[in-house]
C-alpha positions in Angstrom: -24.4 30.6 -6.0 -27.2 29.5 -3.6 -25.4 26.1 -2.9 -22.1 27.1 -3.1 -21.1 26.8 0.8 -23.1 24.1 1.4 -21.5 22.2 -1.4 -18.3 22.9 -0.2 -19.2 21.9 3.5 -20.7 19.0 2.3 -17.1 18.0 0.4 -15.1 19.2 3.2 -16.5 16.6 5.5 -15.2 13.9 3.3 -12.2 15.4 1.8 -9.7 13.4 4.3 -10.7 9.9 2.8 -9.6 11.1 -0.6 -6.0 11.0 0.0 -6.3 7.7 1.9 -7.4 5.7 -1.8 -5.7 4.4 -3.8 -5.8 5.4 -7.6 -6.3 8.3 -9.7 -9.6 9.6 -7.9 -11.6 12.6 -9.1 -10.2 15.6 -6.6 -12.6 18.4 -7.8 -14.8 19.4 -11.2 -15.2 22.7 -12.4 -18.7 22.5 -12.9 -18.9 20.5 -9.8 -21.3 18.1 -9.0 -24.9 19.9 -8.6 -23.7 22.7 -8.9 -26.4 25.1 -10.7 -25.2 27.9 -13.0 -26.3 31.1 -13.9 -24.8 30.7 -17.1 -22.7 28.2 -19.4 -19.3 27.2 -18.5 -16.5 27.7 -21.3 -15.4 24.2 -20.7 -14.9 21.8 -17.9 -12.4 20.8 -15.7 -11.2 17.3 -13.8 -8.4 17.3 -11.2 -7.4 13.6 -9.9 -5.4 12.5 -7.2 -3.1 10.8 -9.2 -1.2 11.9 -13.0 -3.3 10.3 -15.8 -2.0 9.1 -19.2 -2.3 10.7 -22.2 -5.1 8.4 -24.0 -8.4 9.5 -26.1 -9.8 5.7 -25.0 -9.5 6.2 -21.5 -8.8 9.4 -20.1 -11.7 12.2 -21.3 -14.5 14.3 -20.2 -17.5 14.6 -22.2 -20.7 16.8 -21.6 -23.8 15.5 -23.0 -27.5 17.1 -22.8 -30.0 16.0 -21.1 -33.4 15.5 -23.3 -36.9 16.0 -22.3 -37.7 11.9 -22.8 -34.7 11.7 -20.0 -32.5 10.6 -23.3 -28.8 11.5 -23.6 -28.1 14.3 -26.6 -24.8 14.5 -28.6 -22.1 15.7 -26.6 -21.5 19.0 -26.3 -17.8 19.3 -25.9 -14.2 19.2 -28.1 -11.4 16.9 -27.5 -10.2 16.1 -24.2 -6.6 17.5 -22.8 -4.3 16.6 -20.7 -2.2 19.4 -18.8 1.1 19.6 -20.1 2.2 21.2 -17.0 0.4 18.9 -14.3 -1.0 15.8 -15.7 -3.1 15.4 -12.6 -5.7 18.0 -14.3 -7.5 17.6 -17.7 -10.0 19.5 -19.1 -12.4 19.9 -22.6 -14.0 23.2 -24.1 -17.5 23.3 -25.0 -18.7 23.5 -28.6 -21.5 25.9 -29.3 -23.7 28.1 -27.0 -25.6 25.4 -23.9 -28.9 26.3 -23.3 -30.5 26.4 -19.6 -31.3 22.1 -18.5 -29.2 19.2 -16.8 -26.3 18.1 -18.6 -24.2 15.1 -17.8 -20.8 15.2 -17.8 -18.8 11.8 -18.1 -15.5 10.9 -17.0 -12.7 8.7 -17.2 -9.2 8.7 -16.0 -6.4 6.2 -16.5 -3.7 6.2 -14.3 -0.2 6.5 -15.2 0.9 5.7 -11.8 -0.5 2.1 -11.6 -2.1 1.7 -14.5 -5.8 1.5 -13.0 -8.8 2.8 -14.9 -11.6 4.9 -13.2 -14.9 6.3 -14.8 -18.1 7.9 -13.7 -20.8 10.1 -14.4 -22.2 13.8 -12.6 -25.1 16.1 -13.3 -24.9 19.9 -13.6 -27.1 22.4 -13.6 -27.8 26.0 -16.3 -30.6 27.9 -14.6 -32.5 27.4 -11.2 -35.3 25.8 -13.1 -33.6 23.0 -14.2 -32.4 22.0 -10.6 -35.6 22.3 -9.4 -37.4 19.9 -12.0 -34.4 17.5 -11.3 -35.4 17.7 -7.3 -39.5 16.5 -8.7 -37.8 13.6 -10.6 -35.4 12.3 -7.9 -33.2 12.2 -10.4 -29.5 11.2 -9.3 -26.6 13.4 -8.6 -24.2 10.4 -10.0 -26.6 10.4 -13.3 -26.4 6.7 -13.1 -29.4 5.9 -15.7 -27.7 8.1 -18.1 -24.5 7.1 -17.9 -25.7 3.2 -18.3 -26.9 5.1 -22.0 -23.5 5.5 -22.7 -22.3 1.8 -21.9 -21.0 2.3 -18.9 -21.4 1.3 -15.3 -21.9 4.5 -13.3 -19.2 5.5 -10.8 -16.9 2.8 -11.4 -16.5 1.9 -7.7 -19.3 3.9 -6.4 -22.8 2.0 -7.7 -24.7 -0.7 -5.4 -24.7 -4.0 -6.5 -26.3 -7.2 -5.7 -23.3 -8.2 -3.1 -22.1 -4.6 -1.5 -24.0 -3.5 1.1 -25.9 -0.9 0.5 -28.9 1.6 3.0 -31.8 3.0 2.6 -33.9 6.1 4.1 -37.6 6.3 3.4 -40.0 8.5 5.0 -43.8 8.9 5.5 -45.7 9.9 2.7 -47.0 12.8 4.7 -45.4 15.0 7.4 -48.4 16.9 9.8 -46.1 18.2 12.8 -42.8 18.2 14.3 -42.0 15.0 15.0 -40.8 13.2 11.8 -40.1 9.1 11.9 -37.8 8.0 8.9 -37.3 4.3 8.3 -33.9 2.9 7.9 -33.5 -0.9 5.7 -29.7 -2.6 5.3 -29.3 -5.3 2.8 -26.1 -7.4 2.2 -25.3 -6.6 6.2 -26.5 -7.5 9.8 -27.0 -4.6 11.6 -26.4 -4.9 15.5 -24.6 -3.3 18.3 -20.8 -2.5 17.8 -18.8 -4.5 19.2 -15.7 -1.6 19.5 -13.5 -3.8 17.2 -13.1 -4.9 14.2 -14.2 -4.0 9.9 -16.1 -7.6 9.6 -18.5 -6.2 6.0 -20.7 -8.5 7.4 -21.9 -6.7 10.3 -22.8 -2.7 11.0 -24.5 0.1 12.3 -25.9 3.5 11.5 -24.7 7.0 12.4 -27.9 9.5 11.3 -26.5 13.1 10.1 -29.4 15.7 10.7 -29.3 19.0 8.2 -25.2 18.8 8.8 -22.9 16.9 6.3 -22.1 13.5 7.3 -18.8 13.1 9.4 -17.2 9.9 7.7 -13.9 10.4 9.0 -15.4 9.8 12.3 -14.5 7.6 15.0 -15.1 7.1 18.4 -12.2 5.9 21.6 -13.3 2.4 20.9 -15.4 2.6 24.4 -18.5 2.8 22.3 -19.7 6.2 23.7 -22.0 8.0 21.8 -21.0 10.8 19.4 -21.4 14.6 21.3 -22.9 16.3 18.4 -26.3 15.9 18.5 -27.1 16.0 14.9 -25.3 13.0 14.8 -27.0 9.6 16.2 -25.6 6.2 16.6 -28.5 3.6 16.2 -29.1 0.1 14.9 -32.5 0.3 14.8 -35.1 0.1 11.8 -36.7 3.3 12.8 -35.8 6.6 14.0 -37.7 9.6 15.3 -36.8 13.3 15.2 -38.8 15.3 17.7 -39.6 18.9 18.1 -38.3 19.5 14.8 -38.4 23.3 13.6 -40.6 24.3 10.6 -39.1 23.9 7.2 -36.7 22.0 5.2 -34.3 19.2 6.9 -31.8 17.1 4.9 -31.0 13.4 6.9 -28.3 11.1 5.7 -27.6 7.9 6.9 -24.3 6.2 6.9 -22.8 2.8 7.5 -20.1 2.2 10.4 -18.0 -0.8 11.2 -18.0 -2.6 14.6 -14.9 -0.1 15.2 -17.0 2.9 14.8 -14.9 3.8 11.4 -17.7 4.1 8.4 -17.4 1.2 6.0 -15.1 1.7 2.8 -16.0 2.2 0.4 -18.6 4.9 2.0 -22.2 3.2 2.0 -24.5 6.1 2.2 -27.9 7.8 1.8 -30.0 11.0 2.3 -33.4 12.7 1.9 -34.7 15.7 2.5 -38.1 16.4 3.4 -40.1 19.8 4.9 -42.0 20.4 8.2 -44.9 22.7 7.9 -45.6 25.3 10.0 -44.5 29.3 10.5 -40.9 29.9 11.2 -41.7 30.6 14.6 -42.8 27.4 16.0 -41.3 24.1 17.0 -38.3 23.4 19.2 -35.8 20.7 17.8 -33.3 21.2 15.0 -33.5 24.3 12.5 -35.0 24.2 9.4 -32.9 25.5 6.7 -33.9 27.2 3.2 -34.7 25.4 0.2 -31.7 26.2 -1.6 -29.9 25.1 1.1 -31.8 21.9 1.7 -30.8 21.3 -1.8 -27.1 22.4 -1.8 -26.6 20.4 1.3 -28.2 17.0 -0.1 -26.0 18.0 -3.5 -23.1 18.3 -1.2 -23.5 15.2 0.1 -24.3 13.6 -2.8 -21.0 15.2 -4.0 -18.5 13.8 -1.4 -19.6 10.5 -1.8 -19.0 10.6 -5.5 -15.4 11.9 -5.2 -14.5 9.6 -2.6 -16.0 6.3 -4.6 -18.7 5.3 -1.9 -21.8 3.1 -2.5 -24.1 5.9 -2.8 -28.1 5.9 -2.8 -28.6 9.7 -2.8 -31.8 10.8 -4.9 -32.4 14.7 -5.2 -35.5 14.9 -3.4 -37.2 16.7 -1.2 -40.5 15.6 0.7 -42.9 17.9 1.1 -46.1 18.0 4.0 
């Protein structure tokens, strides 16, 4: 697969938080999030951090088609089951023969640990073609219109609402040269200089990830220096500009951090991708990377935040000059 490393990089980067929530969180799917097929899966796969109880209500995976009016179809798959020998893993075989598109697989997963209910929604991929016409929509990785089709609320930790905080990146409707400026908007936080101490939700700051996967098990001494890598950037501005950036694709994210340089939990984060035009040969600042990459790292991304329950804005999109 095109996106396959980048995927994994991209869930790599927040794989440590996992094991830090409480309970049963989504591990790994097999489809995984975004991930684009060359041909349909047998059936699908959950594993959760937690064991689940056995219950047709509340713990099940269901694949449904995606329509051309944007419309959920039937679902696709059999009855969901529990592993008899590790109830952390569940999984459900696909009826019938899926044609190339999006599908959305929903999920839920009741814990038999401490009782806690968890559900969500991901979209996959069957054919090239159908991830790129989900790129020209912006449609989202978390499927969250869809899953609202199917009475439920998205990720069930993971959506904005009107009191989390939430971030957005926007950027200009057209890109001439190297230097690109991407605006940055907070709502239900202040954002201001980090004061080294403290998780007060009411007060933050950005860390800007350029074409790498966002770091949010990051932290710095406490002394407030800034981070060494310098695709990532520590600002608490509204603006930010990338200079000298080489031609083709890029893929920013921007995350929330605390005053203690620790990201805010849940993860509050957001991404777009966008392309600088020009031959391969010019420019001087960060590398561009190929289209299926920009995409695989945006789905990547896209994909940590879901497994670790964040407050995730990520849109597949990808500007173009």
């Amino acid at each position: 697969m095109r996106i396959a490393l980048t995927l994994a990089a991209g869930l790599l980067a927040l794989a440590a938080i996992t094991a830090a929530l409480g309970h049963s969180e989504p591990v790994r799917f097999d489809p995984a999030p975004g991930q684009v097929l060359d041909a349909a899966p047998q059936r699908i796969d959950g594993w959760f951090s937690q064991e689940m109880r056995r219950s047709s209500d509340e713990t099940a995976l269901e694949v449904h088609p995606v329509m051309a009016d944007g419309m959920l179809g039937d679902p696709v798959s059999g009855d969901t089951v529990v592993d008899d020998a590790d109830r952390h893993h569940m999984s459900a075989e696909l009826t019938g023969e899926l044609m190339p598109g999006q599908y959305v697989i929903a999920w839920s997963a009741l814990s038999d640990e401490d009782e806690h209910a968890d559900s969500g929604c991901y979209r996959f991929f069957i054919g090239q073609e159908a991830a790129d016409a989900a790129v020209q929509s912006g449609a989202r990785l978390d499927a969250a219109e869809e899953c609202a089709m199917l009475g439920g609320d998205g990720m069930d930790d993971g959506m904005p609402s009107a009191s989390g905080p939430s971030v957005t990146v926007s950027l200009p409707d057209t890109i001439t040269g190297p230097d690109v400026t991407l605006g940055l908007k907070a709502e239900g936080v202040e954002i201001r200089l980090p004061t080294n101490e403290g998780q007060d939700p009411a007060f933050g700051h950005y860390h800007l990830y350029l074409d790498i996967p966002p770091n949010v098990t990051h932290k710095h001494n406490g002394d407030g220096g800034e981070p060494t890598n310098p695709n990532d950037i520590m600002t608490t501005a509204d603006s930010h500009t990338f200079k000298g950036l080489k031609p083709g694709n890029h893929v920013v994210t921007a995350v929330l951090f605390y005053d203690d340089h620790t990201p805010f939990s849940p993860a509050v984060v957001s991404g777009t991708s966008f392309t600088v035009p020009g031959s391969a040969n010019g420019g001087g600042g960060g590398d561009g990377i190929g289209t299926g990459a920009a995409i695989g790292l945006a789905i990547g991304i896209g994909a940590a935040g879901l497994i670790v329950g964040g407050i995730l804005g990520f849109a597949l999109r990808r500007r173009a000059p």
